[in-house]
C-alpha positions as CSV (number, residue, x, y, z in Angstrom):
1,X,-47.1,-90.3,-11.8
2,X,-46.7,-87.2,-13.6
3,X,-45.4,-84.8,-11.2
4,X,-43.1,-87.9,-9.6
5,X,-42.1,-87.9,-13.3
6,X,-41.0,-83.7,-13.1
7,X,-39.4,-84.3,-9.8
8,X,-36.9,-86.8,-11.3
9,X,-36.2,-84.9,-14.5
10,X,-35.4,-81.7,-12.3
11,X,-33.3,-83.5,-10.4
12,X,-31.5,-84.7,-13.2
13,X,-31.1,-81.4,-14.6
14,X,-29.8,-80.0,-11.1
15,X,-27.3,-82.8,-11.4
16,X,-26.2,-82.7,-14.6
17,X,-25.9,-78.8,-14.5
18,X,-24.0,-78.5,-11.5
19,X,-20.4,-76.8,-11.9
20,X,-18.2,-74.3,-10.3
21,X,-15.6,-72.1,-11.3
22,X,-12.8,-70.3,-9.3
23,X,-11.2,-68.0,-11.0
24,X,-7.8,-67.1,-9.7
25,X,-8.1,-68.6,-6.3
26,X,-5.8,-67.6,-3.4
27,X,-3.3,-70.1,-2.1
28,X,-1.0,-70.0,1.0
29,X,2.3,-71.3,-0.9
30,X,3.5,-72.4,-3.9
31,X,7.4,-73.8,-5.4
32,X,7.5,-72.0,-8.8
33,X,7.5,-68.2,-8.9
34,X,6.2,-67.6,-12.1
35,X,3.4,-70.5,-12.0
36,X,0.1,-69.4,-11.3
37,X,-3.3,-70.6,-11.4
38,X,-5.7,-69.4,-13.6
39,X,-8.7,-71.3,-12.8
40,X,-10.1,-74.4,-11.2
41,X,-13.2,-75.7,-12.6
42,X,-15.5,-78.6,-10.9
43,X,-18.3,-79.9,-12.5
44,X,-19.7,-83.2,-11.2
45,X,-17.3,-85.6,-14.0
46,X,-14.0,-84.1,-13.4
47,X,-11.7,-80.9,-12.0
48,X,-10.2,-78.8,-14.4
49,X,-6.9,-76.6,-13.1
50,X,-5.9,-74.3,-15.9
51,X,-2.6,-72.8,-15.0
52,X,0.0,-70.2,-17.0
53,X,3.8,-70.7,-16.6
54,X,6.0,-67.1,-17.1
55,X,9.7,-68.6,-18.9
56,X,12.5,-66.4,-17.1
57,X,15.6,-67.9,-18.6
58,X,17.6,-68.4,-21.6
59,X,16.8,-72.5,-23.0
60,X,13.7,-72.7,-20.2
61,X,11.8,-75.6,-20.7
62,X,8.6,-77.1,-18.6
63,X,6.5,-80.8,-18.4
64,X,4.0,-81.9,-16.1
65,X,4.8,-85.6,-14.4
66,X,2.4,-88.2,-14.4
67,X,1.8,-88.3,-10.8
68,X,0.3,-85.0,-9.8
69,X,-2.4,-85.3,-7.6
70,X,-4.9,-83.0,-5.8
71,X,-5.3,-83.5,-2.2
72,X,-8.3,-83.2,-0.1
73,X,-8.8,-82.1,3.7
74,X,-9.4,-85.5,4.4
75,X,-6.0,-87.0,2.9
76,X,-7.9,-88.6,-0.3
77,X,-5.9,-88.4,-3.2
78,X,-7.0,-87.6,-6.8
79,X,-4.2,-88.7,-9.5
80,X,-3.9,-86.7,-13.0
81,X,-6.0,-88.2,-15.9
82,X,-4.8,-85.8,-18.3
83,X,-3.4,-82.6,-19.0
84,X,-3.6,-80.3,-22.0
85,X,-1.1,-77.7,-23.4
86,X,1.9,-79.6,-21.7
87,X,3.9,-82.6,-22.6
88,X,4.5,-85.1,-20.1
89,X,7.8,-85.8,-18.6
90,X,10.5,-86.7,-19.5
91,X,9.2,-84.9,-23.2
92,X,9.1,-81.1,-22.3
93,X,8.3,-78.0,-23.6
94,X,10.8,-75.7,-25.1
95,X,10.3,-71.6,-24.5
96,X,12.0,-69.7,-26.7
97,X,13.1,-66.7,-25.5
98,X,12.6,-65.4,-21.5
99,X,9.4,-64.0,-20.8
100,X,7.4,-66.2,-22.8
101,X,4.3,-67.8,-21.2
102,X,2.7,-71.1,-21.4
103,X,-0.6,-72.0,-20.4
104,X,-2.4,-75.5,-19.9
105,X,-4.3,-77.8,-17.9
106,X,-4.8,-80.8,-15.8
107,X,-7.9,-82.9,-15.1
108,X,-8.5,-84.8,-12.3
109,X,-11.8,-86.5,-10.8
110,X,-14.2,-84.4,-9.5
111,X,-14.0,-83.1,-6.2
112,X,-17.3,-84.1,-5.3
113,X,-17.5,-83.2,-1.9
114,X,-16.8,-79.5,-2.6
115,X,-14.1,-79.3,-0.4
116,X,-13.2,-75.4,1.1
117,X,-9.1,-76.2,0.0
118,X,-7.0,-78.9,-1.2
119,X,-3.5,-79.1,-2.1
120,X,-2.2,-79.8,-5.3
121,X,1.5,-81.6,-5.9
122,X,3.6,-82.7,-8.4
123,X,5.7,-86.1,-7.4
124,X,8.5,-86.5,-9.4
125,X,12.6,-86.8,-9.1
126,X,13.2,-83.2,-9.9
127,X,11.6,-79.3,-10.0
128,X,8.9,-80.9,-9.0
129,X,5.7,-78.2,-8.6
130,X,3.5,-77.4,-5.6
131,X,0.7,-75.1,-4.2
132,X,-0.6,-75.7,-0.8
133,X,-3.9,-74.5,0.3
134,X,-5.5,-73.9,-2.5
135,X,-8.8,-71.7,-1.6
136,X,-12.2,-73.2,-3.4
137,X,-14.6,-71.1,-1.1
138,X,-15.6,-68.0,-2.7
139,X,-17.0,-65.8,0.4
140,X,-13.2,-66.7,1.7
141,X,-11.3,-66.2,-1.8
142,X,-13.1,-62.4,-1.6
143,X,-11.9,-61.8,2.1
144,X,-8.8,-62.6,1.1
145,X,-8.2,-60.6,-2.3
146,X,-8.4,-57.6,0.2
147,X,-6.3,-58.3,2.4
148,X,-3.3,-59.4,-0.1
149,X,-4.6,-56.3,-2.5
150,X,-3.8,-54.4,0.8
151,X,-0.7,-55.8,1.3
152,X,0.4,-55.2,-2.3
153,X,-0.2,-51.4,-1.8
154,X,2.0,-51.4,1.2
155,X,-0.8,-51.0,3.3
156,X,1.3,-53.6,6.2
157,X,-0.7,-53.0,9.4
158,X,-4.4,-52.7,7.2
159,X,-3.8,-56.2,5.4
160,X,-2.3,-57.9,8.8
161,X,-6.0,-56.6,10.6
162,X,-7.7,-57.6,7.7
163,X,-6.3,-61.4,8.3
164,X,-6.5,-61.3,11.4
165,X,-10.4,-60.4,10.9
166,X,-10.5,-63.7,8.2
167,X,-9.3,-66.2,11.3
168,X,-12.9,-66.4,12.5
169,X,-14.6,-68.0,9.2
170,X,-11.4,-70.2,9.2
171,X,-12.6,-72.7,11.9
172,X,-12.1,-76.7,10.9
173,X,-10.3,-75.2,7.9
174,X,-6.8,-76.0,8.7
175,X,-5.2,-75.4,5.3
176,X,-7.2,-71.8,5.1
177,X,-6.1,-71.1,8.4
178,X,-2.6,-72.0,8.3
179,X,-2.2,-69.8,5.5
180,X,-3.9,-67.5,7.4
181,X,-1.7,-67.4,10.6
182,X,1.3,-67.4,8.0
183,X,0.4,-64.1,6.6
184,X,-0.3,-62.6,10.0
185,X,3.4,-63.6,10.9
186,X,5.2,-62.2,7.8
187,X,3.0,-58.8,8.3
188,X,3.5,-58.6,11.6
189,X,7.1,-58.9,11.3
190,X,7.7,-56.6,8.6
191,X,6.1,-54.1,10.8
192,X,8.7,-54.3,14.1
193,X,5.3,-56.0,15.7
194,X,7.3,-58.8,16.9
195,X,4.7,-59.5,19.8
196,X,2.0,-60.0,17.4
197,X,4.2,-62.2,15.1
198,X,5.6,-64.1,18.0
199,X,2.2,-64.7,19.1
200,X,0.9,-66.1,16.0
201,X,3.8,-67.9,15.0
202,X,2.7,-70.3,18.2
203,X,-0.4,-70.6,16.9
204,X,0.6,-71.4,13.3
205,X,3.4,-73.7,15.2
206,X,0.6,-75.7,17.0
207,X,-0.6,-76.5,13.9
208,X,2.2,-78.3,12.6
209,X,0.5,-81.6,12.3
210,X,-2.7,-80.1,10.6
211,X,-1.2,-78.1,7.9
212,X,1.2,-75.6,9.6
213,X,4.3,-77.8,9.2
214,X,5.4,-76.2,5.7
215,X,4.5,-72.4,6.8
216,X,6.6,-72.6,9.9
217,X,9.8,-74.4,7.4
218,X,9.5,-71.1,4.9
219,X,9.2,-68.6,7.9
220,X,12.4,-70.1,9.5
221,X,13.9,-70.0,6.0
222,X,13.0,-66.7,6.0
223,X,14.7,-65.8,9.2
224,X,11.4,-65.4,11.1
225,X,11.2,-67.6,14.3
226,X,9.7,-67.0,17.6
């Protein structure tokens, strides 16, 4: 009886404890440049997304809608119970001069399943905010920090090999992967590589139902089709 009694109270303390925290995850795209994530926290009652918000304009002003949601691999969606440091729409928050940052958060359900990405979207009539593939898997988040930090030194050809390396801990990981392939592309093509790029624009393109639709839209914004 006793040690069935220990079992159960160390369960429950495994339980209760459990969290995770991901600080500055990687993402594959996003619609406001000067919103960024600071952390995503999961414990087993909610998820915490603490984001900061750079003003660049003269009169800027931000809110958060009602109906942002995170997204899972699976399609479930979790709607916003609150947020923090942010008014709701249509009230909004007034920056006073350019360059001033905000910071707050949203809090959602908990993720539960501990899901490797998700999506997180705003759903409203206007400016409405977005990041897509969201990365909650730390061995991944690590991979990738190097191969952006490479990237952001100008190191093209060392960052594309470097996510070109990531692709194989990627599988059944669509919304990893498609960011994945997306970065190959852009690198390759900055590069005069153009039979690299073309070659994994077709993969990211065969993903188009799984993920890839919005990567190849951006590319072909960007001029970059194959």
């Amino acid at each position: 009886m006793k040690r069935y009694f220990i079992i159960i109270l160390l369960l429950n303390i495994l339980t209760s404890g459990y969290s995770q925290t991901i600080v500055k995850p990687n993402y594959g795209l996003k619609s406001h440049e000067t919103l960024n994530i600071d952390k995503v926290e999961i414990t087993r009652d909610k998820t915490t997304v603490n984001l900061t918000i750079e003003n660049r304009i003269e009169n800027g002003s931000f809110c958060a809608d009602r109906n942002i949601y995170i997204i899972t691999p699976d399609g479930t969606r979790l709607k916003l119970l609150k947020s923090s440091g942010i008014p709701r729409c249509p009230e909004s928050y007034k920056f006073s001069k350019p360059g001033e940052k905000l910071s707050f958060s949203l809090v959602f359900p908990t993720l539960g399943t501990e899901p490797p990405y998700v999506d997180i979207k705003e759903e409203c009539s206007d400016n409405c905010f977005s990041f897509y593939g969201v990365v909650l898997d730390e061995y991944i988040n690590s991979r990738l920090d190097e191969a952006f930090s490479m990237a952001e030194r100008g190191e093209s050809v060392k960052a594309m090999n470097k996510f070109i390396g990531i692709d194989s801990v990627t599988a059944k990981k669509n919304g990893i992967r498609a960011l994945v392939y997306y970065n190959i592309v852009k690198l390759a093509n900055e590069t005069g590589n153009t039979v690299t790029a073309g070659e994994w624009y077709k993969k990211l393109y065969s993903m188009r139902s799984a993920g890839g639709k919005i990567y190849i839209e951006q590319l072909n914004l960007n001029g970059i089709k194959f």
